[in-house]
C-alpha positions in Angstrom: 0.0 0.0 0.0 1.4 3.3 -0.7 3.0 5.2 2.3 0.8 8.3 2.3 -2.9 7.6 1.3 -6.4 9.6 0.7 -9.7 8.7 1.9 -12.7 10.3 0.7 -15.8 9.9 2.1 -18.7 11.3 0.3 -22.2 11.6 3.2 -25.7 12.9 2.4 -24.6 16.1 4.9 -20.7 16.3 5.1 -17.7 15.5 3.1 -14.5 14.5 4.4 -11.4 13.6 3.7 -8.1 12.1 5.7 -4.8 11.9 4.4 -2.7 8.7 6.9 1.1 8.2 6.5 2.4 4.5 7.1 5.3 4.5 9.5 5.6 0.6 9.4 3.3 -2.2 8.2 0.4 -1.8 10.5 0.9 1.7 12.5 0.1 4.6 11.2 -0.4 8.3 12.1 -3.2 11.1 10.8 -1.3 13.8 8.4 -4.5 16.0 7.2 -8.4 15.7 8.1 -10.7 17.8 6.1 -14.2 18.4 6.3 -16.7 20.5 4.1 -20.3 20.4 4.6 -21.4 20.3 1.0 -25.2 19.0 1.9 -25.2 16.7 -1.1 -28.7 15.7 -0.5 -30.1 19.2 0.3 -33.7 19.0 -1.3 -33.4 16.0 -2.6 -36.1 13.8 -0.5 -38.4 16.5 -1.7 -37.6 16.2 -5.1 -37.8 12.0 -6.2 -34.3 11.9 -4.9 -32.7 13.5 -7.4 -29.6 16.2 -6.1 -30.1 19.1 -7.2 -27.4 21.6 -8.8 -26.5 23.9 -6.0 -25.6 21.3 -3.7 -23.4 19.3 -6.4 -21.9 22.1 -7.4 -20.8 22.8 -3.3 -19.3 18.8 -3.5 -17.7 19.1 -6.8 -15.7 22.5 -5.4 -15.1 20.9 -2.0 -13.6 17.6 -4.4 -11.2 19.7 -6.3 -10.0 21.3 -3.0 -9.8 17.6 -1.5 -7.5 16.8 -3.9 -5.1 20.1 -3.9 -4.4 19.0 -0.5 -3.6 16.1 -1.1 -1.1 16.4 -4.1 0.2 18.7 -1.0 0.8 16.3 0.7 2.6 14.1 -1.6 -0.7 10.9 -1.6 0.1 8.6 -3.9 -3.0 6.5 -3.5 -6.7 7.8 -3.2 -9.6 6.2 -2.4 -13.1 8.1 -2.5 -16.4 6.4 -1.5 -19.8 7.9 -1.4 -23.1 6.6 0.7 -26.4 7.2 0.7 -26.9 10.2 -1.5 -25.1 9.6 -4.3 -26.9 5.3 -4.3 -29.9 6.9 -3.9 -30.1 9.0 -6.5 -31.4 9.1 -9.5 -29.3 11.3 -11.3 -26.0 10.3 -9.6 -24.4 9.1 -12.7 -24.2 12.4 -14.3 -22.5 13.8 -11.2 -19.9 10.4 -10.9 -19.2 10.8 -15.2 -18.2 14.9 -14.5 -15.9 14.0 -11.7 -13.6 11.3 -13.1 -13.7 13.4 -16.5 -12.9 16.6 -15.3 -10.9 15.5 -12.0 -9.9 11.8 -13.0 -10.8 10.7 -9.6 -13.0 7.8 -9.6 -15.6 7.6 -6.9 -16.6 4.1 -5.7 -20.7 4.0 -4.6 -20.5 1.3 -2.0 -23.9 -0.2 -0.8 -25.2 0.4 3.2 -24.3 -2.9 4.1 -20.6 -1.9 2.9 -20.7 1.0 4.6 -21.9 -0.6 7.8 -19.2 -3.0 7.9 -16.9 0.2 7.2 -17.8 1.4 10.5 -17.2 -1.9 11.8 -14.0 -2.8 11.2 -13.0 1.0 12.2 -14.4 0.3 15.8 -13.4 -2.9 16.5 -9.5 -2.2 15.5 -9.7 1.2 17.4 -12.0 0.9 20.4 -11.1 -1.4 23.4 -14.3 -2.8 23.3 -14.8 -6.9 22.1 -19.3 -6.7 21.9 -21.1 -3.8 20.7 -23.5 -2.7 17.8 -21.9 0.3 15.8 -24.8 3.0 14.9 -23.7 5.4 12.5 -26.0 8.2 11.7 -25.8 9.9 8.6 -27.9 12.1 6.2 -29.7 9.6 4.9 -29.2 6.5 6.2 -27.9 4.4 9.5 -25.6 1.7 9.2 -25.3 -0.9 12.2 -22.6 -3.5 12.7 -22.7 -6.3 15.3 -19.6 -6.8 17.1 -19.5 -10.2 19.0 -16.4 -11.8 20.6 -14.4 -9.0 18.6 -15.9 -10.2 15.3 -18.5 -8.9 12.8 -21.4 -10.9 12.9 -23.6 -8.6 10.8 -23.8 -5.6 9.2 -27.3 -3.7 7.8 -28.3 -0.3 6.7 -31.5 1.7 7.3 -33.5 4.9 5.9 -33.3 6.5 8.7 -30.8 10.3 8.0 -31.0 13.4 9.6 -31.7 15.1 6.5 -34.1 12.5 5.3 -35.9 13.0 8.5 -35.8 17.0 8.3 -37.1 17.5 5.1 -40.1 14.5 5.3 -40.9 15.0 8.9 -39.0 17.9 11.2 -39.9 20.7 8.7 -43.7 19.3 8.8 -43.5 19.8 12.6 -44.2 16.1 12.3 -42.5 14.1 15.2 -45.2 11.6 15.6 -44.6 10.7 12.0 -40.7 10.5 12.2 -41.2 8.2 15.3 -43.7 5.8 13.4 -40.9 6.0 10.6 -38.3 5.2 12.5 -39.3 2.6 14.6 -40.8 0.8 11.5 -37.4 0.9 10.2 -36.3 -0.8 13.3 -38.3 -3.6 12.8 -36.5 -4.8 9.7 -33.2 -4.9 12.5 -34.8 -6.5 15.2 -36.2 -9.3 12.5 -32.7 -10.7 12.0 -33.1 -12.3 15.5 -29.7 -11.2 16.2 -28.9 -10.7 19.7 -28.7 -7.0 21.0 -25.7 -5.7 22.7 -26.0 -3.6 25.7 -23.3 -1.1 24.5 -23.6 1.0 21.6 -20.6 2.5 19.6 -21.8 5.6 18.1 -20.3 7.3 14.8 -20.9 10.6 12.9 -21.0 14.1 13.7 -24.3 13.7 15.6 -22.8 11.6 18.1 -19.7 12.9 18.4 -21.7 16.1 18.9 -23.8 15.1 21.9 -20.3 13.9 23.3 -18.9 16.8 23.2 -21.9 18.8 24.5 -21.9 16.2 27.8 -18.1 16.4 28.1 -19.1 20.3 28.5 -21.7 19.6 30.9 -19.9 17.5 33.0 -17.1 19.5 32.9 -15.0 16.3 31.9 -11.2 16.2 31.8 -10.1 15.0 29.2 -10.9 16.4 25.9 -11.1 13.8 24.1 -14.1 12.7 22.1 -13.1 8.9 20.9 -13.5 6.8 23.6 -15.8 9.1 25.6 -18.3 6.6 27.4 -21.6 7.4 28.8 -24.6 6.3 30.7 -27.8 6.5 28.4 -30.5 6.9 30.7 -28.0 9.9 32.7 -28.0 11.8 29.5 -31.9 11.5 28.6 -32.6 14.4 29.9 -30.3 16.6 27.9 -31.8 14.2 24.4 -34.5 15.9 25.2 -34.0 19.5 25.8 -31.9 19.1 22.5 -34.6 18.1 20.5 -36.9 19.8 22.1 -34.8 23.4 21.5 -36.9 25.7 19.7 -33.8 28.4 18.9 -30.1 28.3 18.1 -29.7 30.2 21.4 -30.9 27.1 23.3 -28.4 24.6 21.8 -25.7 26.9 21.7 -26.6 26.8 25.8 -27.0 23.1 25.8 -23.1 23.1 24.4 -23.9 22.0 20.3 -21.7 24.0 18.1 -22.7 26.3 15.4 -22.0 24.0 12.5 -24.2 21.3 14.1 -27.4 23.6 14.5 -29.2 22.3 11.2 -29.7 18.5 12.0 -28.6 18.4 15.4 -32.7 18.1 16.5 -33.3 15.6 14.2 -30.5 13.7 14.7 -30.4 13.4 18.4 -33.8 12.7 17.9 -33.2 9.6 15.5 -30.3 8.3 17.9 -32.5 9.2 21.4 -35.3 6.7 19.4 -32.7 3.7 18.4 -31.2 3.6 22.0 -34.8 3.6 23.4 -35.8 0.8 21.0 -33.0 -1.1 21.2 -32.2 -1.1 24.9 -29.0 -0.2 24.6 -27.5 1.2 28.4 -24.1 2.6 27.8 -22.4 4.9 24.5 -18.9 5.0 23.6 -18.4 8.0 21.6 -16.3 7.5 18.3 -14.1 9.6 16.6 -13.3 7.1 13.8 -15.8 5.7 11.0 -16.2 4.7 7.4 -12.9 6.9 6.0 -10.5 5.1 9.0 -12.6 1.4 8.5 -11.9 2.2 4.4 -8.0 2.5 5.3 -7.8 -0.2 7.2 -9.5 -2.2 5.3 -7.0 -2.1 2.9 -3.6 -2.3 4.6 -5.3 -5.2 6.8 -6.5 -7.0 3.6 -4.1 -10.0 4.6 -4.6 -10.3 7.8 -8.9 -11.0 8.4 -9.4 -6.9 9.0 -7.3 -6.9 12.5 -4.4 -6.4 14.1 -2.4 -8.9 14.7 -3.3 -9.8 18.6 -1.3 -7.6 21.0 -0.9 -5.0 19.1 -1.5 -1.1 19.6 -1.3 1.1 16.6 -1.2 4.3 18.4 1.5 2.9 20.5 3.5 1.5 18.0 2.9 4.7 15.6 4.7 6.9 18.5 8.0 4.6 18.5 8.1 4.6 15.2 8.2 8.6 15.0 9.8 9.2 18.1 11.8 7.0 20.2 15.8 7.4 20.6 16.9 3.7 20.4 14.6 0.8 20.0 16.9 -2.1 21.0 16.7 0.4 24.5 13.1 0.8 24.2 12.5 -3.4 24.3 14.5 -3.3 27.1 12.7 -1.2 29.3 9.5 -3.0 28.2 11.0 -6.0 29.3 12.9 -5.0 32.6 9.4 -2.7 33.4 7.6 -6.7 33.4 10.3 -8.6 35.5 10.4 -5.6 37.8 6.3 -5.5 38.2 6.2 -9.6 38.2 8.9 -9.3 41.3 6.7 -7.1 43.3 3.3 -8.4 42.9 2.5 -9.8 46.2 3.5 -6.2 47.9 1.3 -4.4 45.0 -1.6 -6.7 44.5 -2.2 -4.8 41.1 -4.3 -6.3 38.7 -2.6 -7.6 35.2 -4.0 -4.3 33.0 -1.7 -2.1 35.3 1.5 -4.3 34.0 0.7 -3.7 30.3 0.7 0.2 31.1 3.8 0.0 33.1 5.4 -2.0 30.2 4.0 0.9 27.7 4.6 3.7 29.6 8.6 2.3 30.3 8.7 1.9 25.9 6.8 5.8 25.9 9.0 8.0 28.7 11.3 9.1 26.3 9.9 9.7 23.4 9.2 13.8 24.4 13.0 14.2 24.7 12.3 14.4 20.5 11.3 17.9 21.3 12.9 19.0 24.6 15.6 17.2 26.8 14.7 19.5 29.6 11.2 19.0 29.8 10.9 15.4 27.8 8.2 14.5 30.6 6.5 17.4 30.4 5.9 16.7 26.9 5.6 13.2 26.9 2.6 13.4 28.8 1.0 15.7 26.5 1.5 13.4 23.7 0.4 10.3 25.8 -2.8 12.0 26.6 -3.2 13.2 22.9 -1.3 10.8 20.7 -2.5 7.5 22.3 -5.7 8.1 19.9 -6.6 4.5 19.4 -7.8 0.8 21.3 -6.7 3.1 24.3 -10.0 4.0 27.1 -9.7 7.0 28.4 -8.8 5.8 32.1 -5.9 3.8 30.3 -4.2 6.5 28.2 -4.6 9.1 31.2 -2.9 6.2 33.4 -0.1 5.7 31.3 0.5 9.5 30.9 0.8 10.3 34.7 2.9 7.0 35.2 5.4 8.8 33.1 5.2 12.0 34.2 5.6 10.9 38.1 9.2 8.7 37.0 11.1 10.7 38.9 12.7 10.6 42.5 9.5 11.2 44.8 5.9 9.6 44.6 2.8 11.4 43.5 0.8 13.0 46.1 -3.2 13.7 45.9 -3.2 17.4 44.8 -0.6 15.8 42.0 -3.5 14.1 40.6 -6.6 16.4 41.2 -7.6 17.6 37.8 -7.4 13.8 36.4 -8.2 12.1 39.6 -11.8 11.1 38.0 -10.2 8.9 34.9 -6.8 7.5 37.5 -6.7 4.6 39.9 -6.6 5.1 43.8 -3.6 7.3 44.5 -1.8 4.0 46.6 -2.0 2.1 42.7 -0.4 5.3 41.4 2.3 5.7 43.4 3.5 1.6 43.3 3.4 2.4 39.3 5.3 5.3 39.5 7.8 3.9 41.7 8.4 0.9 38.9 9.0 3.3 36.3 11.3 5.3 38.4 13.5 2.1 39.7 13.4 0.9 36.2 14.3 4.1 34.7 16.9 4.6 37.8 18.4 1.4 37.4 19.5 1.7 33.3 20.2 5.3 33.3 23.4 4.3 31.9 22.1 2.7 29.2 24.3 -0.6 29.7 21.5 -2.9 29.8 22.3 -5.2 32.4 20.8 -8.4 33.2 19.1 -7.5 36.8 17.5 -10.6 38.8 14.7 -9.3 41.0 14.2 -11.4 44.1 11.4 -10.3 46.8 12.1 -11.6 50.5 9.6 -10.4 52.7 9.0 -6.8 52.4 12.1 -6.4 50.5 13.5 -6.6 46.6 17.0 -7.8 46.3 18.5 -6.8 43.5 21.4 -8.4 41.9 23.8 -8.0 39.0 27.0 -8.3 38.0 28.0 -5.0 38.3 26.4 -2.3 39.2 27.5 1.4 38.9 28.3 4.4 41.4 25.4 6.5 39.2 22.6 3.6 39.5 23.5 3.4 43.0 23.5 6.9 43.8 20.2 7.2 41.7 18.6 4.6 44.0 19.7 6.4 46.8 17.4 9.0 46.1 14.4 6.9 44.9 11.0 8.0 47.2 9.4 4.3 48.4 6.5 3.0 49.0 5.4 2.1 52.3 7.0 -0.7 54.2 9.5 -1.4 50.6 12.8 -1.5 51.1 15.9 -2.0 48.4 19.2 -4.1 48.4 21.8 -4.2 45.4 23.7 -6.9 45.4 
């Protein structure tokens, strides 16, 4: 696959494109997203389905920008899909035969079930979630894919858009209507007799949206919007002042941004009335959809649409980019394991908190790219904003505060107030932190000895063959936990 690639993706409402750069056979890392909100479909409904000229006109603009950009940007491969519209239409043809002949860009028309499973394989590679139905609502349609065990099991689309359900329903002051609509829509889901999964992973700017405006509400720390995980039945009550808003001045109170005022209404209204329907209890936000499930579709062709098992594109992405010395970044990884493994029955930590000490002993040094004088400063930043992917939110803020508390004293509580929401109890904190700081302490020298960790009662012997006056001295200085003592042999 070509190193730096386009993807296109061509909705009833927005346009939008991404430009990824390979850094290594699976990871990758976002150079360019684009969006334009051409309204393809803008009067369509009302019109046989047919788009009408100012609209295309908008797309066919926005397409010739697209791909400015990304000559830019040096793409050597592009890959543009439409949905809903452009199937739907009558007239679509016309628009697809003026493209390739005046911009040689071929657009692919994929069919909702394609689209569906787009959305699927974009979740289940970058969410760390295993069971979940994907709802992604566009401007004219919504695609669901059934995640089971980490596989698709299905994938279906419906008639059910935000702009669809504006122009046939909303602008008739018609809700009774839309919700008849809607819910007969449903019916054709519920008939595969597939089993409904509690947890809903929501795509498109609609959800991502309503994310944003609780995020706002709850004055949540991290902003973040993929991966953002709610209760349902907490946020009902905001659904419904949302689509019950009568003026811009109300959702720009309710936290929905300017760009989002046209179908916001309608769409919380369509996503408030699947969740109801489907008894669905808890939303994971998504910030990735049918452009990212397009791309990875295609470098994952080989390998069944995953990753291979154990494996973090975000993480991997950042050592590829960043770090100093990657025999020295294994090591770390592997000294951060024996190190954690030797200390268990003082730490009682549960097996998650090893893999983020392993990750966060790979990721300390990667700020020092930018600034040996505050390299943990800025690592932390780009923990919390460059572990995008297959990361929850608690994890990636874990990992980030492990590295920025490897130093010589333990994190206190007003340390970790501002994050202390998404982080473990401060006691968990503090036995990580000390790891990465022994760990960190005890191959400052960057010789790479062979340590042998042994725990006798409430202290870890340390042996080598030869350890050096600066590890020693380092050690010295190391902040322990309670009852922990050290020995160097």
């Amino acid at each position: 696959m070509a190193k730096i690639t386009t993807i296109i993706d061509i909705g009833s409402n927005s346009m939008r494109m991404v430009v990824f750069q390979k850094s290594s056979r699976f990871a990758f890392h976002l150079l360019n997203e684009t969006k334009s909100r051409v309204k393809i479909s803008e009067g369509c409904y009302e019109n046989g389905g047919n788009l009408q000229e100012i609209p295309l006109n908008r797309a066919y603009n926005s397409l010739k920008s697209f791909l400015k950009i990304s000559q830019a940007l040096k793409s050597r491969k592009i890959i543009c899909v439409a949905t809903s519209a452009l199937r739907d239409a009558p007239n679509a043809k016309e628009f697809l035969t003026r493209v390739k002949n005046d911009l040689n860009l071929n657009i692919k028309v994929i069919d909702g079930t394609k689209e569906a499973f787009y959305g699927g394989v974009a979740a289940v590679n970058l969410l760390h979630q295993n069971e979940f139905v994907t709802i992604d609502i566009g401007g004219g349609s919504t695609e669901f894919c059934f995640i089971k065990e980490g596989k698709i099991v299905h994938s279906i689309s419906l008639n059910i858009g935000t702009v669809r359900i504006k122009e046939l329903y909303f602008s008739k002051h018609n809700m009774q209507g839309a919700n008849a609509y809607i819910e007969k829509q449903l019916q054709e889901l519920k008939a595969l007799n597939i089993e409904i999964p509690c947890v809903a992973v929501g795509i498109g700017g609609t959800v991502r949206a309503l994310g944003k405006a609780i995020m706002q509400k709850e004055a949540y720390p991290l902003d973040v919007i993929h991966g953002f995980t709610y209760k349902y039945e907490n946020q009902k009550s905001l659904f419904d002042q949302i689509i019950q808003a009568k003026h811009t001045d109300e959702l720009k109170e309710l936290g929905i941004k300017k760009d989002r005022f046209d179908t916001i209404c309608e769409g919380t209204f369509i996503f408030d009335t699947i969740l109801k329907n489907l008894g669905i209890q808890k939303v994971i936000t998504s910030g990735v959809g049918v452009r990212e499930g397009v791309y990875l579709t295609d470098i994952l062709r080989t390998s069944n649409y995953r990753f291979p098992a154990n494996f973090n594109p975000s993480v991997k992405s950042l050592l590829d980019r960043f770090e100093l010395d990657s025999k020295q970044t294994a090591y770390f990884g592997n000294n951060a394991g024996k190190i954690f493994d030797a200390l268990a029955p003082l730490h009682q930590l549960s097996p998650k908190n090893r893999i983020f000490l392993i990750i966060a002993s790979k990721l300390h040094s990667i700020g020092s790219t930018l600034n040996f004088y505050k390299s943990n400063d800025n690592t932390f930043d780009f923990i919390l904003n460059g572990l995008n992917y297959e990361f929850l939110h608690t994890s990636r803020v874990t990992v980030a505060h492990i590295i920025k508390f490897s130093k010589k004293t333990l994190p206190k509580q007003k340390d970790i107030a501002e994050y202390e929401s998404l982080l473990p109890p401060l006691e968990e904190l503090q036995w990580l932190s000390f790891m990465i700081s022994l760990n960190l302490c005890l191959n400052q020298d960057y010789s790479r000895l062979k340590y042998e960790y042994i725990l006798k009662n409430n202290t870890l012997i340390i042996k080598a063959d030869e350890i050096s006056y600066l590890v020693q001295s380092s050690l010295d200085k190391l902040e322990l936990p309670s009852h922990l003592e050290l020995q160097l042999f």
